[in-house]
N, CA, C and O of each residue as an XYZ file, in Angstrom:
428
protein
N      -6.526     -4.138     13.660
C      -6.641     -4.264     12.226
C      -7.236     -5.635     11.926
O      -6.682     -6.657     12.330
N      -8.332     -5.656     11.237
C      -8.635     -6.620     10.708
C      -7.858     -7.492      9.307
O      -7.522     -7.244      8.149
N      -7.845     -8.432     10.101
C      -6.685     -9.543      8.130
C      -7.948    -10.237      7.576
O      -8.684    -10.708      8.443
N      -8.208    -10.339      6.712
C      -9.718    -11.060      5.819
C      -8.859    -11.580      4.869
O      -7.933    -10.911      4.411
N      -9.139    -12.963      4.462
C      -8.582    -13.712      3.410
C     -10.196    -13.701      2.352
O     -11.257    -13.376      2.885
N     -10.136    -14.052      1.037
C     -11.061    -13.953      0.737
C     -12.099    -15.177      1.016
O     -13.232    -15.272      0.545
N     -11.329    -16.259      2.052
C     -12.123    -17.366      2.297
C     -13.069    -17.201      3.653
O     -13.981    -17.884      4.121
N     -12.447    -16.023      4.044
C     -13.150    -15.321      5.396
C     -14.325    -14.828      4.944
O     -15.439    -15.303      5.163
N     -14.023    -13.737      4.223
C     -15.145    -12.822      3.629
C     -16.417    -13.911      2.967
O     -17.591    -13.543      2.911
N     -16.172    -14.644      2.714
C     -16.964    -15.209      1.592
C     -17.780    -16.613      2.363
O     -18.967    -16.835      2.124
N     -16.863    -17.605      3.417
C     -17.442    -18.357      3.502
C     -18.428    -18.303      4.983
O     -19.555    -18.767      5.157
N     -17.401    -17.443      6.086
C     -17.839    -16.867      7.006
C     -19.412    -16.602      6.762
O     -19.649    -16.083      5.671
N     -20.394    -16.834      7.484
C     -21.810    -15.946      7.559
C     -21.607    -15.182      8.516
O     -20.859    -15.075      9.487
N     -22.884    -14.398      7.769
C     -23.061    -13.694      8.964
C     -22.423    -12.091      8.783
O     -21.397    -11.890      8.133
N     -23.253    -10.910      9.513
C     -23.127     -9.338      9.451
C     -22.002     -9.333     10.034
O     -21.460    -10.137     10.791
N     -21.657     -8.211      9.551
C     -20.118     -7.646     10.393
C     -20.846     -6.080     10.713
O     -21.161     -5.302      9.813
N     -21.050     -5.784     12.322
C     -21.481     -4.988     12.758
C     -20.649     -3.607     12.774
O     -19.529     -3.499     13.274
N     -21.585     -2.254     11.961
C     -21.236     -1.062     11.835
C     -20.181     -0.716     13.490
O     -20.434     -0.956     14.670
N     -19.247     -0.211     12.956
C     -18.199      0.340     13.685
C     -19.162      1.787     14.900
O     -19.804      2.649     14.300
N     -19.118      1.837     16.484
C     -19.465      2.794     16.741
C     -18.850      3.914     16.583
O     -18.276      4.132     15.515
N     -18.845      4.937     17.709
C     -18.257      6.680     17.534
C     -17.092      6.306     17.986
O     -16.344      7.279     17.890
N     -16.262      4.951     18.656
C     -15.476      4.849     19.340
C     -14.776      3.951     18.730
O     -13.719      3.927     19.360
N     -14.702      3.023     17.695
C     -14.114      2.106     17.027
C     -14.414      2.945     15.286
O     -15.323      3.675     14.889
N     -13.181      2.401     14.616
C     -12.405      2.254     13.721
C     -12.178      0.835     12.967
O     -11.683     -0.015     13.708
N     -12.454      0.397     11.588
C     -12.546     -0.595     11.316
C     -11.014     -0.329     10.030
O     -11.004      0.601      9.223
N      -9.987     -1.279     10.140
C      -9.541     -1.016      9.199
C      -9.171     -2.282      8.906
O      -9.152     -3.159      9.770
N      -8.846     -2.487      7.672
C      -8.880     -3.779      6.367
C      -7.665     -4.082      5.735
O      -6.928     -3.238      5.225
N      -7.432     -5.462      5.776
C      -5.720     -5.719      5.585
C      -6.589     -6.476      4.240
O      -7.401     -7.335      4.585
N      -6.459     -6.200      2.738
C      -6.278     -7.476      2.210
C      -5.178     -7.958      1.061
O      -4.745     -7.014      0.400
N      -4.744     -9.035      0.772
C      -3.786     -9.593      0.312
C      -4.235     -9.221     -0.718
O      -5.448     -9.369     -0.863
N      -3.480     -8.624     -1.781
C      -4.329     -8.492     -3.661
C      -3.337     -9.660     -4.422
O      -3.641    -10.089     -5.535
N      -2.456     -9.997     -3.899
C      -1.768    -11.143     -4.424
C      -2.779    -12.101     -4.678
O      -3.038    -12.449     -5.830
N      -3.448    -12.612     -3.561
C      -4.651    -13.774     -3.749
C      -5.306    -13.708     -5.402
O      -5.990    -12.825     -5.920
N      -4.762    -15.098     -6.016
C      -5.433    -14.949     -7.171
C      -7.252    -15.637     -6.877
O      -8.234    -15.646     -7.618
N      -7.087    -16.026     -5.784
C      -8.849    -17.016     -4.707
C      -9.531    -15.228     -5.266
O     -10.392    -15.281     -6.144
N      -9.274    -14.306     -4.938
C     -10.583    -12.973     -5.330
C     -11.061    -13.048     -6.282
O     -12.262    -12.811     -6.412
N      -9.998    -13.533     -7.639
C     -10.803    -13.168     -9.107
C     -11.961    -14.316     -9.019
O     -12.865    -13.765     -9.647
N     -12.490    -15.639     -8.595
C     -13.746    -16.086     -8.694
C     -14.916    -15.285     -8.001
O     -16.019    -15.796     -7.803
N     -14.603    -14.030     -7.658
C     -15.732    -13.624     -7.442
C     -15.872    -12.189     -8.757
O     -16.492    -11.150     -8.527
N     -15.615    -12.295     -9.223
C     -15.419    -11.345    -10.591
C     -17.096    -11.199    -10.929
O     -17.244    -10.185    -11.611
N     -18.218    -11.784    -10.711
C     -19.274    -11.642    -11.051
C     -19.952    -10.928    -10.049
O     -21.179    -11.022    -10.022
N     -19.146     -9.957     -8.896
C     -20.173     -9.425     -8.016
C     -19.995     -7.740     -9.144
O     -21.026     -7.088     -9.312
N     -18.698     -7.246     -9.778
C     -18.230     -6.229    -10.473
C     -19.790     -5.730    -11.413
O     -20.700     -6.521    -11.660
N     -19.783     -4.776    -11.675
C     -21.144     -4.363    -12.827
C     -19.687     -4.027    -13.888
O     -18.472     -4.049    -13.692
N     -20.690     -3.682    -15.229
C     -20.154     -3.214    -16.432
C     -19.071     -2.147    -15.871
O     -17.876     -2.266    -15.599
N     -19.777     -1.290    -15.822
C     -18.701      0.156    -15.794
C     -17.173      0.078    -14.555
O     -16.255      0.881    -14.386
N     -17.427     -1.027    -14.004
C     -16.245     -1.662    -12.883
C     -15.466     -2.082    -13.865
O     -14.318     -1.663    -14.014
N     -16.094     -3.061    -14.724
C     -15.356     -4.128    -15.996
C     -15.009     -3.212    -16.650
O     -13.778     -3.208    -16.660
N     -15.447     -2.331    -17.276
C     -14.902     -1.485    -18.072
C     -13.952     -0.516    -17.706
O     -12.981     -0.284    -18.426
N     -14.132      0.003    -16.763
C     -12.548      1.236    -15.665
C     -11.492     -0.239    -15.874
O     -10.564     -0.029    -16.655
N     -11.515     -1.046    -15.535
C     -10.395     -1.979    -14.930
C      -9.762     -2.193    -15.732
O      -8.544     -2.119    -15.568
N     -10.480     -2.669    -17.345
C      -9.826     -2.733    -18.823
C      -9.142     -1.481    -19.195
O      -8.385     -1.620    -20.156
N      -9.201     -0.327    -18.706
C      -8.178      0.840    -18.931
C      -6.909      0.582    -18.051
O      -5.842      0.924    -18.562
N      -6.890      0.294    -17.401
C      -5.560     -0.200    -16.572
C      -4.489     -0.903    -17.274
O      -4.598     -2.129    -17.297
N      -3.423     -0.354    -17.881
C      -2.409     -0.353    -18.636
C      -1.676     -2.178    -18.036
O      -1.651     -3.240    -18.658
N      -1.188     -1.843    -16.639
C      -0.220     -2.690    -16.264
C      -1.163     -4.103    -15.851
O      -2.282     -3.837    -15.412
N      -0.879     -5.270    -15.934
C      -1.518     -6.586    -15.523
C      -1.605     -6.287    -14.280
O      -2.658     -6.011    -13.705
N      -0.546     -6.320    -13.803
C      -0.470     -6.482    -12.130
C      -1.280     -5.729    -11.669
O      -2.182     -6.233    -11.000
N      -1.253     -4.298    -11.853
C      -1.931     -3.294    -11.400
C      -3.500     -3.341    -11.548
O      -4.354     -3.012    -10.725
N      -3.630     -3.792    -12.700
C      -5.201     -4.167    -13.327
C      -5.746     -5.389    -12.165
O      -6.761     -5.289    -11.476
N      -4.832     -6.477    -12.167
C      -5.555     -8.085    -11.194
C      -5.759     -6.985     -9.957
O      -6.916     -6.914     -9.542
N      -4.405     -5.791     -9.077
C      -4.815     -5.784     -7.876
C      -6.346     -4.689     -7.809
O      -7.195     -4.723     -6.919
N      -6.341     -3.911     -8.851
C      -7.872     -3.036     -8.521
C      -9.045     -3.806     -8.479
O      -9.994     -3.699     -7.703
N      -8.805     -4.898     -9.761
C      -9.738     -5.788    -10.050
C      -9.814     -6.784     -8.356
O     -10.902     -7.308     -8.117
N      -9.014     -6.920     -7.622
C      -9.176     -7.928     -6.677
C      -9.623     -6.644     -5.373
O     -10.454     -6.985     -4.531
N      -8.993     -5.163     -5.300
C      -9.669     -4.568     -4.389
C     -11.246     -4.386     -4.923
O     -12.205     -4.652     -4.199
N     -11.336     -4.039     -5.888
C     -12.736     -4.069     -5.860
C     -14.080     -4.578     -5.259
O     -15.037     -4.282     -4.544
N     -13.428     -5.674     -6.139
C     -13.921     -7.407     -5.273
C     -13.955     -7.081     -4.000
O     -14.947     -6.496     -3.565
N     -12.734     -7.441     -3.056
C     -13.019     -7.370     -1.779
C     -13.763     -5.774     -1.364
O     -14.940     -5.816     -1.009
N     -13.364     -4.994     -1.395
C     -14.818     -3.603     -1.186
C     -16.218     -4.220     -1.417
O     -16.937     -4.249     -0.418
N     -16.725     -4.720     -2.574
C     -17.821     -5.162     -2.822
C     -18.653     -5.828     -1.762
O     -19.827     -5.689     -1.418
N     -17.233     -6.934     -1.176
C     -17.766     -8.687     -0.729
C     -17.972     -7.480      0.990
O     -19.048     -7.388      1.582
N     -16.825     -6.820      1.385
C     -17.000     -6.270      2.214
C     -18.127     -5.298      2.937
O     -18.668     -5.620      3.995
N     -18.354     -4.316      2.374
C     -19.786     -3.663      2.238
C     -20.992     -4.609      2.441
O     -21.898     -4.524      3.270
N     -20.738     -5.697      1.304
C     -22.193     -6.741      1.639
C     -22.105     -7.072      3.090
O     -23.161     -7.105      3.722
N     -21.373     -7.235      3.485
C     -21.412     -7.634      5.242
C     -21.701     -6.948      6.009
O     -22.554     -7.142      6.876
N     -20.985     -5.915      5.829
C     -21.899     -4.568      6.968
C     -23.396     -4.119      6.356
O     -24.115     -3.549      7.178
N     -23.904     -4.290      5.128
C     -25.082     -3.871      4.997
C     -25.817     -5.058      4.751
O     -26.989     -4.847      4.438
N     -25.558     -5.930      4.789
C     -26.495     -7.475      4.563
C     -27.015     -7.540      3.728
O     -28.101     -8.111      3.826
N     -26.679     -7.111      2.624
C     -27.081     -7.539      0.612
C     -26.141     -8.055      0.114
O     -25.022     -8.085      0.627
N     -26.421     -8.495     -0.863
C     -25.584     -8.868     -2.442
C     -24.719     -8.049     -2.825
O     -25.078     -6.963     -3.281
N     -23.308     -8.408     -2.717
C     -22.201     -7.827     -3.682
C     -22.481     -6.970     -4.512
O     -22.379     -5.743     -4.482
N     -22.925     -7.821     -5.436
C     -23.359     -7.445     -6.578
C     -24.531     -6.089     -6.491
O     -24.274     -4.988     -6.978
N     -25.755     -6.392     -5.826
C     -26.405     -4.990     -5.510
C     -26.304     -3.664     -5.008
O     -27.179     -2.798     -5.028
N     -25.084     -3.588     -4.532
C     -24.259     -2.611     -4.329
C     -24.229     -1.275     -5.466
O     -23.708     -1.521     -6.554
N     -24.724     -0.012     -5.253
C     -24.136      0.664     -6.360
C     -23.416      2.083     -5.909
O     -23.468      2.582     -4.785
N     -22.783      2.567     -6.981
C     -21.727      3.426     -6.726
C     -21.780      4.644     -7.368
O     -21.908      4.611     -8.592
N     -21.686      6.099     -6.615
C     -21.560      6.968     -7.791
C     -20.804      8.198     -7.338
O     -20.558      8.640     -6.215
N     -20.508      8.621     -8.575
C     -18.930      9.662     -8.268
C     -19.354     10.894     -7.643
O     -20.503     11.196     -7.966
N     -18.643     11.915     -6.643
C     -19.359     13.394     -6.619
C     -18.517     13.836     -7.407
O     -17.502     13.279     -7.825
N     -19.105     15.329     -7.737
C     -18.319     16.152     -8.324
C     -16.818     16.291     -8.413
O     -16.253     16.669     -9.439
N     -16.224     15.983     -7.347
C     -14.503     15.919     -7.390
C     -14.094     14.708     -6.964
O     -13.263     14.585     -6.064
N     -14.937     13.192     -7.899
C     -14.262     12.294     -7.881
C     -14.619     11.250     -6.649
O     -14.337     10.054     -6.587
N     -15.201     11.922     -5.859
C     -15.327     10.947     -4.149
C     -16.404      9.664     -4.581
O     -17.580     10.009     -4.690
N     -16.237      8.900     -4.713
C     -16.850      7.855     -4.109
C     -18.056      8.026     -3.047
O     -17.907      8.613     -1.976
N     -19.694      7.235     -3.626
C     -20.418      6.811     -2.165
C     -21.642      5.923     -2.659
O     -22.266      6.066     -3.711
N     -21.805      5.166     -1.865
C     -22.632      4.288     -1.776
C     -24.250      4.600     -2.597
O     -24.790      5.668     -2.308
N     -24.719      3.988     -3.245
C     -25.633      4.478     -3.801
C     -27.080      3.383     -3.390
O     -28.181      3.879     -3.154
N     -26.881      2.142     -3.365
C     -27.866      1.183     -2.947
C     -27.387      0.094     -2.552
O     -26.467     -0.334     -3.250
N     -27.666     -0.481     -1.724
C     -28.846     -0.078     -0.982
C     -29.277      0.719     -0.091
O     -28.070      0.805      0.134
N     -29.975      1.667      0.949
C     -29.549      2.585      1.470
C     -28.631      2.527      2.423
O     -28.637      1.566      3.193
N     -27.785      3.434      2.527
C     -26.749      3.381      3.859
C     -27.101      4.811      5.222
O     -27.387      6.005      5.320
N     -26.910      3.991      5.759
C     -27.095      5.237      6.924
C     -26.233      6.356      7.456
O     -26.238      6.805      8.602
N     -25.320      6.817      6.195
C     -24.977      8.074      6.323
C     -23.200      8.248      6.850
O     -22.521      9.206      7.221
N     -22.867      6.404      6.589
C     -21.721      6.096      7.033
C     -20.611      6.224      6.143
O     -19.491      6.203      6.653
N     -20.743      6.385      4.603
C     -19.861      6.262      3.904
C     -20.132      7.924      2.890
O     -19.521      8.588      2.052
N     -21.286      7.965      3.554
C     -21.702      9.669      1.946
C     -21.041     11.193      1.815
O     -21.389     11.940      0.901
């Protein structure tokens, strides 16, 4: 299991190489860390806007801080911008990568 603080993710360079047929990548992160919300500018509108429906604070900082880290994360295995990242729903809700292209790892 991988532990990533957000000072890992962020200050660390450098790719984090796609998992083969034989490895499994899985992700510990702290949502306590209030260090995630300075990256609040990788989020687009419609992120900002889902998160503002979130009733409870707590609950709202931790989506708002998984987000974040998904975002910062992805940029590493695909070597772009947070922020250039885009996202779009299927029909029953699933989640997948929309840009930049991905090679078929997350769709």
């Amino acid at each position: 299991m991988h532990m990533w603080s957000e000072t890992a993710l962020t200050v660390t360079p450098g790719r984090i190489a796609l998992p083969d047929a034989t490895q499994l990548h899985v992700w510990h992160v702290d949502l306590r860390d209030p260090a995630w919300d300075r990256w609040r500018c990788v989020l687009d509108a419609a992120e900002v806007q889902r998160l503002q429906r979130v009733v409870h604070v707590r609950g709202r900082e931790y989506a708002r801080r998984s987000r974040i880290a998904l975002r910062l994360l992805l940029s590493r295995y695909l070597g772009c911008a947070a922020h250039g990242i885009g996202f779009a729903l299927g029909a029953q809700g699933k989640p997948s990568v929309q840009q930049p292209s991905w090679p078929g790892f997350l769709g």
